[in-house]
LOSE-363605 format. One record per residue: z, x, y of N, C-alpha, C in turn. Coordinates in steps of 0.02 Angstrom, whole numbers, plus 50000, padded with zeros to 5 digits. Atoms other than C-alpha are relative to their C-alpha. Example, Ala and Ser with C-alpha at 12.3 -4.5 7.8 and 13.67 -1.06 7.14 Angstrom:
// LOSE-363605
+-------+--------+---------+-------+---------+----------+-------+--------+---------+
|  n_up | n_east | n_north | ca_up | ca_east | ca_north |  c_up | c_east | c_north |
+-------+--------+---------+-------+---------+----------+-------+--------+---------+
| 50000 |  50045 |   49941 | 50390 |   50615 |    49775 | 50000 |  50045 |   50060 |
| 49997 |  49958 |   49941 | 50357 |   50684 |    49947 | 50037 |  49961 |   50055 |
+-------+--------+---------+-------+---------+----------+-------+--------+---------+
***
This chain:
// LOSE-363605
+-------+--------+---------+-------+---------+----------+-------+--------+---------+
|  n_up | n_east | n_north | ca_up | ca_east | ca_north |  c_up | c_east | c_north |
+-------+--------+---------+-------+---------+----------+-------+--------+---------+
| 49990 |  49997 |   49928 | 48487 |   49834 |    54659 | 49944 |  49963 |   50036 |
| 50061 |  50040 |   49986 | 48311 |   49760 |    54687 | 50009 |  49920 |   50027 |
| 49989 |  50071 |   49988 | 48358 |   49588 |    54670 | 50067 |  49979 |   50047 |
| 49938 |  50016 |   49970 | 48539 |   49594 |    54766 | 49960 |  50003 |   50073 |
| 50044 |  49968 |   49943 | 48410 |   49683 |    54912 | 49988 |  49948 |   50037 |
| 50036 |  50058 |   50000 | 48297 |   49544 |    54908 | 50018 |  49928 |   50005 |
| 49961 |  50037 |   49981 | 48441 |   49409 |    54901 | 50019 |  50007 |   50071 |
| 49954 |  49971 |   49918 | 48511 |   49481 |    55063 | 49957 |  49980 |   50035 |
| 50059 |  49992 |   49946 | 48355 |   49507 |    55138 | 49984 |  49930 |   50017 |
| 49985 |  50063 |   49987 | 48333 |   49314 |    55112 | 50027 |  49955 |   50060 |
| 49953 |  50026 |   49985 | 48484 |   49262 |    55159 | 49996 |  50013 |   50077 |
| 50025 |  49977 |   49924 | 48465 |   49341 |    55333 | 49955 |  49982 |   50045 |
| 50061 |  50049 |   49996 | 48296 |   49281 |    55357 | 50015 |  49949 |   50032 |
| 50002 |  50087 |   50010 | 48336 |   49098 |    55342 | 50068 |  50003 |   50033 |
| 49930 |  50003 |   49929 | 48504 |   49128 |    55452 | 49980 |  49995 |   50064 |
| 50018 |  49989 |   49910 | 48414 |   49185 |    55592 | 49956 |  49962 |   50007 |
| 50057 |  50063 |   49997 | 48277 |   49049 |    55553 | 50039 |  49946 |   50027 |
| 49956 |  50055 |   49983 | 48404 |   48927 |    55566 | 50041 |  50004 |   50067 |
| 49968 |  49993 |   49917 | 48515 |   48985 |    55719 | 49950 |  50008 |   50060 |
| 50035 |  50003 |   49946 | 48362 |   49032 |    55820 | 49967 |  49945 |   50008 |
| 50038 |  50047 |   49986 | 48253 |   48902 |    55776 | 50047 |  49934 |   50038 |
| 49964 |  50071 |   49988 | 48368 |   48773 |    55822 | 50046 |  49984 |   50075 |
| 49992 |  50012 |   49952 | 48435 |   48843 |    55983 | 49922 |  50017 |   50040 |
| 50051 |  50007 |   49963 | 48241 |   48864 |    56028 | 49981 |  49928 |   50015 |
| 50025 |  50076 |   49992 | 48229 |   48665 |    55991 | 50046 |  49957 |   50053 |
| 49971 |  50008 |   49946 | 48377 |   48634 |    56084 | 49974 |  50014 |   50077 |
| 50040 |  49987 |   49961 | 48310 |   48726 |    56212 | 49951 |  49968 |   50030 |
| 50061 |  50016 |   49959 | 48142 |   48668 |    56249 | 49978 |  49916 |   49963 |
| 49996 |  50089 |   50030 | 48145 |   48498 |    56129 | 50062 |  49956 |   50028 |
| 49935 |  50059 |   49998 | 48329 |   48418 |    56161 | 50010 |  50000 |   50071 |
| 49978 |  50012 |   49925 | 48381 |   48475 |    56322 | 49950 |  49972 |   50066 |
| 50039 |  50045 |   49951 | 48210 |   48412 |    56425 | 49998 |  49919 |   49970 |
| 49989 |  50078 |   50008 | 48214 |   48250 |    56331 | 50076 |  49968 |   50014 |
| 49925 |  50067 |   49998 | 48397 |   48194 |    56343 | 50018 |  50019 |   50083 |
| 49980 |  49991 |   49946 | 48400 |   48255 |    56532 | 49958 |  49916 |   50024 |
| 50060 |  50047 |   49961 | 48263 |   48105 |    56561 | 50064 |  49922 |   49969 |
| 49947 |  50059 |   50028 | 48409 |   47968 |    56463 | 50071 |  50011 |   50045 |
| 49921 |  49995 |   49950 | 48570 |   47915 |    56550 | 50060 |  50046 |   49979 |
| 49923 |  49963 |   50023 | 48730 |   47988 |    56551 | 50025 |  49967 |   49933 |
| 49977 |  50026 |   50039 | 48786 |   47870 |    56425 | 49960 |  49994 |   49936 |
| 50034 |  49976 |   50074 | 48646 |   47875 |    56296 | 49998 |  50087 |   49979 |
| 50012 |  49952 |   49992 | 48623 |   48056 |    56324 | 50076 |  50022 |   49944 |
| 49942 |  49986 |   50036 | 48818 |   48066 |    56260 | 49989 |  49994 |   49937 |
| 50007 |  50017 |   50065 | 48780 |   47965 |    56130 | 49944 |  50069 |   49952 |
| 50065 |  49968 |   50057 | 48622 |   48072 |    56059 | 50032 |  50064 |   49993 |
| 49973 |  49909 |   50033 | 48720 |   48245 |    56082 | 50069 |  49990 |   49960 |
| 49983 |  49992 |   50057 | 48869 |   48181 |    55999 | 49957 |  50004 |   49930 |
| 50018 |  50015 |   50073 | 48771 |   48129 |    55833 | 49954 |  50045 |   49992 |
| 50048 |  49961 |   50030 | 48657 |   48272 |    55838 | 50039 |  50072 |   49990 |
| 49969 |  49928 |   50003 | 48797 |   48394 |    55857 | 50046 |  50009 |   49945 |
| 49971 |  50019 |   50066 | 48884 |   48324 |    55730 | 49964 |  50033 |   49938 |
| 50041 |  49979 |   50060 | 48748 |   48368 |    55624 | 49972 |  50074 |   49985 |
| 50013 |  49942 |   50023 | 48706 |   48524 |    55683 | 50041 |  50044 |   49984 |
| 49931 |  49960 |   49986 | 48882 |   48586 |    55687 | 49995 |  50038 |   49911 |
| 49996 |  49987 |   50078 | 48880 |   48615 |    55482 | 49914 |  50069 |   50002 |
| 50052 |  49968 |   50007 | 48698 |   48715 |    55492 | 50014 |  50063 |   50042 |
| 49966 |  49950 |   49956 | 48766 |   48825 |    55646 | 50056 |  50049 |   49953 |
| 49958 |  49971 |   50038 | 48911 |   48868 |    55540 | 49983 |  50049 |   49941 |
| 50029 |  49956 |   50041 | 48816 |   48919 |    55390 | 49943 |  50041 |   50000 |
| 50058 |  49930 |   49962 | 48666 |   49031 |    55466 | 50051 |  50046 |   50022 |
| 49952 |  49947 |   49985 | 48831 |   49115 |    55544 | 50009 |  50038 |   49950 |
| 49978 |  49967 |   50048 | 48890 |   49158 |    55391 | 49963 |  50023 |   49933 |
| 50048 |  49969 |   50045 | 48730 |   49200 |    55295 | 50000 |  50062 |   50032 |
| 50012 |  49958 |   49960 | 48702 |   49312 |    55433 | 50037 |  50050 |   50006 |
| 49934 |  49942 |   49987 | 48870 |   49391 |    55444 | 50007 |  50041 |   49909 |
| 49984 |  49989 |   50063 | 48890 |   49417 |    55238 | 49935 |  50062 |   49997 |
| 50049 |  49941 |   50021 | 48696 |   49487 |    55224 | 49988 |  50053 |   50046 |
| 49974 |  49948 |   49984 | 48733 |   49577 |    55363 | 50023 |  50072 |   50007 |
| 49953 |  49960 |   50010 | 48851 |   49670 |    55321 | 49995 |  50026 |   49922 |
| 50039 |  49980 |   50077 | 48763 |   49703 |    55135 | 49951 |  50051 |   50011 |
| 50080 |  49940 |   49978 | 48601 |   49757 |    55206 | 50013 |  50051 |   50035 |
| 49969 |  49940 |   49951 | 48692 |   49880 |    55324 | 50019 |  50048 |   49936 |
| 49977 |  49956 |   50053 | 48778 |   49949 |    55169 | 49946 |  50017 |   49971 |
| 50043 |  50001 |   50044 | 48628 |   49946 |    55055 | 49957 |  50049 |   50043 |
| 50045 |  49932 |   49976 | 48526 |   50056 |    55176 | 50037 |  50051 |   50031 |
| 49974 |  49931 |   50009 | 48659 |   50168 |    55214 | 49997 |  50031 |   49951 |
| 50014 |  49977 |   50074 | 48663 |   50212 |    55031 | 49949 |  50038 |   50015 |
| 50074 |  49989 |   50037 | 48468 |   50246 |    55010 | 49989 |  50043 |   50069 |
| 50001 |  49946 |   49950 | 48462 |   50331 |    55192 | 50020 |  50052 |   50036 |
| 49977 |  49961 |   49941 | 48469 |   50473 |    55320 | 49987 |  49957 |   50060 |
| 50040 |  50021 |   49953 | 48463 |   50379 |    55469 | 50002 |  50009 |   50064 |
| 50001 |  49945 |   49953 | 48423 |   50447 |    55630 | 50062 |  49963 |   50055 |
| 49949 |  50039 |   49955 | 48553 |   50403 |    55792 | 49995 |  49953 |   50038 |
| 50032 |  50068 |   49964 | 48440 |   50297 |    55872 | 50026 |  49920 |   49959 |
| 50013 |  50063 |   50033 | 48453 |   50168 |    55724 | 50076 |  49971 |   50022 |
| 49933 |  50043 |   50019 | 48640 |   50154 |    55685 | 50038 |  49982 |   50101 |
| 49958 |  50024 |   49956 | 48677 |   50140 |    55902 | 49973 |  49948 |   50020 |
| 50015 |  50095 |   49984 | 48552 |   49981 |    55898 | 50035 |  49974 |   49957 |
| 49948 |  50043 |   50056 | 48645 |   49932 |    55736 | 50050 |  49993 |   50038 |
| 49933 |  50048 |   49957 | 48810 |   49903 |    55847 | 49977 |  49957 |   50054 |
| 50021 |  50025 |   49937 | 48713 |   49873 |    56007 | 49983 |  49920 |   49954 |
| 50033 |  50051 |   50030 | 48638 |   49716 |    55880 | 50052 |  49958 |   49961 |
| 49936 |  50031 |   50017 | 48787 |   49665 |    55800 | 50040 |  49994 |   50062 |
| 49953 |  50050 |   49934 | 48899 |   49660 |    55970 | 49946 |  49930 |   50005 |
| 50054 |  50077 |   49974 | 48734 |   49525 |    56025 | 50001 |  49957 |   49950 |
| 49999 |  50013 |   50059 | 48739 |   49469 |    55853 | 50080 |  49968 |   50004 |
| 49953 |  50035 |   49985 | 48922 |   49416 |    55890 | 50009 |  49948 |   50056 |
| 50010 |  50028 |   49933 | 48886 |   49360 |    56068 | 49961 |  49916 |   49988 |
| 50039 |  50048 |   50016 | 48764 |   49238 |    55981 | 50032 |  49929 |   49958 |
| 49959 |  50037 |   50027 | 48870 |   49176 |    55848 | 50074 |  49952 |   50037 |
| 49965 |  50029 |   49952 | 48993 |   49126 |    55987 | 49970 |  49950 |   50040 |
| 50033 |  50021 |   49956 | 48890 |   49053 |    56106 | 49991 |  49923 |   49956 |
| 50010 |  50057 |   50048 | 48818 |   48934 |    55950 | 50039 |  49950 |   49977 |
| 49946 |  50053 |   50034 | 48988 |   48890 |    55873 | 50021 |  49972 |   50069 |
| 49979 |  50029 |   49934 | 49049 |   48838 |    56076 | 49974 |  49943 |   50008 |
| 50037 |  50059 |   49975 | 48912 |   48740 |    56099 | 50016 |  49931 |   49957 |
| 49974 |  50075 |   50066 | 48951 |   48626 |    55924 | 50068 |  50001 |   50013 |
| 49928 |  50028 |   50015 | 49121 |   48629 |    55939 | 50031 |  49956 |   50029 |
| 49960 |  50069 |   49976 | 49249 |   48495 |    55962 | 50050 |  50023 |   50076 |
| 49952 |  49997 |   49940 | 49362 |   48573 |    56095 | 49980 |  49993 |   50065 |
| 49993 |  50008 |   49932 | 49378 |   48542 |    56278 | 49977 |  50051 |   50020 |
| 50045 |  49938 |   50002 | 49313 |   48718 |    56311 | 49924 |  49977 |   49997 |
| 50052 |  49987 |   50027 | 49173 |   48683 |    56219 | 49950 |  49951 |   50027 |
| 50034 |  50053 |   49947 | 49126 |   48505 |    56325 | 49990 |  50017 |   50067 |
| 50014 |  49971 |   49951 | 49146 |   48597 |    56475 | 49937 |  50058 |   49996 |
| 50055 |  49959 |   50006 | 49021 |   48728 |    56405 | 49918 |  49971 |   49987 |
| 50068 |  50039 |   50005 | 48889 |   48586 |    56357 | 49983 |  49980 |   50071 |
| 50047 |  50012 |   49932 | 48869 |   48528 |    56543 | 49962 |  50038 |   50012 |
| 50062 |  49953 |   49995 | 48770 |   48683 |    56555 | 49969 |  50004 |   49963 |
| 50009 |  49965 |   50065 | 48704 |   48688 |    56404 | 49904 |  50035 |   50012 |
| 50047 |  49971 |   50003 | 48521 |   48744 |    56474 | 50013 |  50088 |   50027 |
| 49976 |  49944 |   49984 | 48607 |   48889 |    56551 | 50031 |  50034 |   49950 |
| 49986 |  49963 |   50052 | 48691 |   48950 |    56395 | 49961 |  49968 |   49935 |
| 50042 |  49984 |   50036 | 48559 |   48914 |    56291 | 49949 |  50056 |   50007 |
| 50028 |  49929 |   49971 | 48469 |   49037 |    56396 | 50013 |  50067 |   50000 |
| 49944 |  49947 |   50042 | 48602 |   49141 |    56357 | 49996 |  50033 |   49940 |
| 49982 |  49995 |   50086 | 48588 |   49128 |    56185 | 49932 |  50028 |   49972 |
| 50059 |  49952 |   50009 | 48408 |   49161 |    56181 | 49977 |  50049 |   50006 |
| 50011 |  49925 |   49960 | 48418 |   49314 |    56280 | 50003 |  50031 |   49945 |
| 49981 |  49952 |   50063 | 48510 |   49396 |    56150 | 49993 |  49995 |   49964 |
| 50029 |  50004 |   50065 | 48437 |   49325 |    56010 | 49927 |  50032 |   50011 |
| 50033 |  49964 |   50009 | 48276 |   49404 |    56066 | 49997 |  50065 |   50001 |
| 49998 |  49905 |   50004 | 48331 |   49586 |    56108 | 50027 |  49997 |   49926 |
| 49978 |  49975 |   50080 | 48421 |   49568 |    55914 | 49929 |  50007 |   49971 |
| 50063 |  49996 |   50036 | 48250 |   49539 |    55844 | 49946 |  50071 |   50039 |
| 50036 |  49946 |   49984 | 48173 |   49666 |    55962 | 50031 |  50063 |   49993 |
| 49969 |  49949 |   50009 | 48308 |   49788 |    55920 | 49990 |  50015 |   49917 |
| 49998 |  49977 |   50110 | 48279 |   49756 |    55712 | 49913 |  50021 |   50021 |
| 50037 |  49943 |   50017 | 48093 |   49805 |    55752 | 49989 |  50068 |   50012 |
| 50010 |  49944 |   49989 | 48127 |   49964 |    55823 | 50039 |  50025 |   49942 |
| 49941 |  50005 |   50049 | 48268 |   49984 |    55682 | 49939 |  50000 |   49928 |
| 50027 |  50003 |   50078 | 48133 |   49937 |    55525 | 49947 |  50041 |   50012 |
| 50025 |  49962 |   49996 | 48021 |   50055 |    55610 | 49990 |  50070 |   50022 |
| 49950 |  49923 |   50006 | 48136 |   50214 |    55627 | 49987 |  50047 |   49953 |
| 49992 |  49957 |   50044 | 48121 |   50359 |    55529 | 50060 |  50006 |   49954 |
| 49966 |  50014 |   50039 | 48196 |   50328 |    55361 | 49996 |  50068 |   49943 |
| 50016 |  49950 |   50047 | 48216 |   50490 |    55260 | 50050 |  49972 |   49931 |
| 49969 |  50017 |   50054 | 48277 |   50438 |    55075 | 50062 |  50071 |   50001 |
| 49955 |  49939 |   50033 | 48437 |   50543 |    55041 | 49984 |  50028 |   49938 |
| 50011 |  49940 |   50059 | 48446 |   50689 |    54917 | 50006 |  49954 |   49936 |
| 50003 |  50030 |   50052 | 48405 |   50612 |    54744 | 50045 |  50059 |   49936 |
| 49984 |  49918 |   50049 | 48457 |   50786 |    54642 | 50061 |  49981 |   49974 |
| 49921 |  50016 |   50053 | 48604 |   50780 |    54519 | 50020 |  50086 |   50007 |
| 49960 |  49937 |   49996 | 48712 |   50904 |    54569 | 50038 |  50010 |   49923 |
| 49962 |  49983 |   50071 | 48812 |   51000 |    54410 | 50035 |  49990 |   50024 |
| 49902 |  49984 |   49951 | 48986 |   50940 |    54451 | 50014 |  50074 |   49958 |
| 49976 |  49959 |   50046 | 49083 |   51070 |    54439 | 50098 |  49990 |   49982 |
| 49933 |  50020 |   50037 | 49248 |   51086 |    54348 | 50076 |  50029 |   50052 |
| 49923 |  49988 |   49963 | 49418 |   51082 |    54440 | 50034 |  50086 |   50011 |
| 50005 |  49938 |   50016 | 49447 |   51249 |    54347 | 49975 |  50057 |   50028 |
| 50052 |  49940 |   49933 | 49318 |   51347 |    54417 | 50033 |  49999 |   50064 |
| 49979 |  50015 |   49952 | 49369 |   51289 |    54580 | 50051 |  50047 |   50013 |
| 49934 |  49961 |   50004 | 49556 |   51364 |    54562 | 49969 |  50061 |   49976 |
| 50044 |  49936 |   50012 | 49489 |   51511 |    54491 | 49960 |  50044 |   50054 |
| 50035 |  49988 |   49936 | 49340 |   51555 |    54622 | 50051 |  50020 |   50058 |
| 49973 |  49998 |   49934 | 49465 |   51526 |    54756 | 50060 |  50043 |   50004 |
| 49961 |  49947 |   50017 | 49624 |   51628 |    54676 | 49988 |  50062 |   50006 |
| 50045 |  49931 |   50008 | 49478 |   51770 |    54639 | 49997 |  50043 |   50068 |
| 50013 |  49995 |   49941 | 49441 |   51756 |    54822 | 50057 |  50032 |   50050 |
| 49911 |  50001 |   49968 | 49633 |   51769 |    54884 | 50018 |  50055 |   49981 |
| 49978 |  49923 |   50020 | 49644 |   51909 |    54782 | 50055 |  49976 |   49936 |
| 49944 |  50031 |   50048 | 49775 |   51797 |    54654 | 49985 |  50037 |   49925 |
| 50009 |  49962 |   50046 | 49685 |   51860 |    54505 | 49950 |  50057 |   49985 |
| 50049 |  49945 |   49994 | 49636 |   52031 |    54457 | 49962 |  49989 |   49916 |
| 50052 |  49987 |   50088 | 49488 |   52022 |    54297 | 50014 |  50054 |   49976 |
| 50006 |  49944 |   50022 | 49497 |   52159 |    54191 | 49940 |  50025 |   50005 |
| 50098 |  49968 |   49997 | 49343 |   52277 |    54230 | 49973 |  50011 |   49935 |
| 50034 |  49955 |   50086 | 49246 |   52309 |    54059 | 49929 |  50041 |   50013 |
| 50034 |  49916 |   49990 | 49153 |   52472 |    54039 | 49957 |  49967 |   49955 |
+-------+--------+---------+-------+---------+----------+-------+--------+---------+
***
């Protein structure tokens, strides 16, 4: 389980490295330089860079969404965890969706999605918002009270018993008393 952990944990990592870092460069690298170039180079440089980022957007999504949805499982397993955690876990996943939208809009090919680049410093702003409350919601989240669940090996018990006990109980069977 160590190493699947540690894959995930990865994988997640380097998702959110990649989707944030890249709408932070957008952000404060692409969008003040190509505002200073014409309309017509400006086209030019965000087609061919969107082109390129369109494939990297896509797969940080889906590192993100897979380990996700691993690491969520993987510490339900191993935890108790208090109510605070699991209502930032949705609160962080809805934003965590909000984000992944916002990202794929901005690369994408549709008419929608050219109407959504004229703004694109305004919904990059967007996009940052909620990419920083996710990160400020996983450190309150990795620094929650984590009680390990019960480790103990219960005796199963047998079906038998069960019927029995509960017949006993009902009154179904009488034992013979012995003297």
């Amino acid at each position: 389980m160590f190493y699947a952990e540690l894959v995930f944990r990865w994988l997640h990592i380097f998702g959110a490295i990649i989707l944030m870092g890249g709408t932070i460069f957008m952000r404060f690298g692409y969008s003040p330089a190509a505002s200073q170039l014409s309309d017509e180079d400006r086209q030019k440089v965000q087609e061919a860079m969107i082109g390129q980022w369109r494939k990297w957007v896509m797969m940080a999504a889906g590192f993100l969404l897979i380990s996700g949805i691993c690491n969520t499982g993987m510490i339900h397993m191993k935890f108790k965890l208090p109510t605070l955690y699991n209502a930032l876990l949705v609160i962080k996943a809805l934003l965590a969706l909000g984000v992944f939208f916002v990202s794929s809009r901005l690369v994408g090919r549709s008419e929608a999605a050219g109407e959504m680049r004229k703004d694109l410093r305004r919904w990059l702003n967007i996009n940052l918002t909620m990419a920083f409350a996710i990160v400020a919601m996983a450190g309150v989240m990795k620094l929650s009270d984590h009680a390990p669940k019960d480790k103990e090996k219960k005796e199963p018990v047998k079906t038998t018993q069960v019927i029995e006990q509960t017949m006993e109980g009902d009154g179904w069977i009488k034992k013979p008393k012995r003297s």
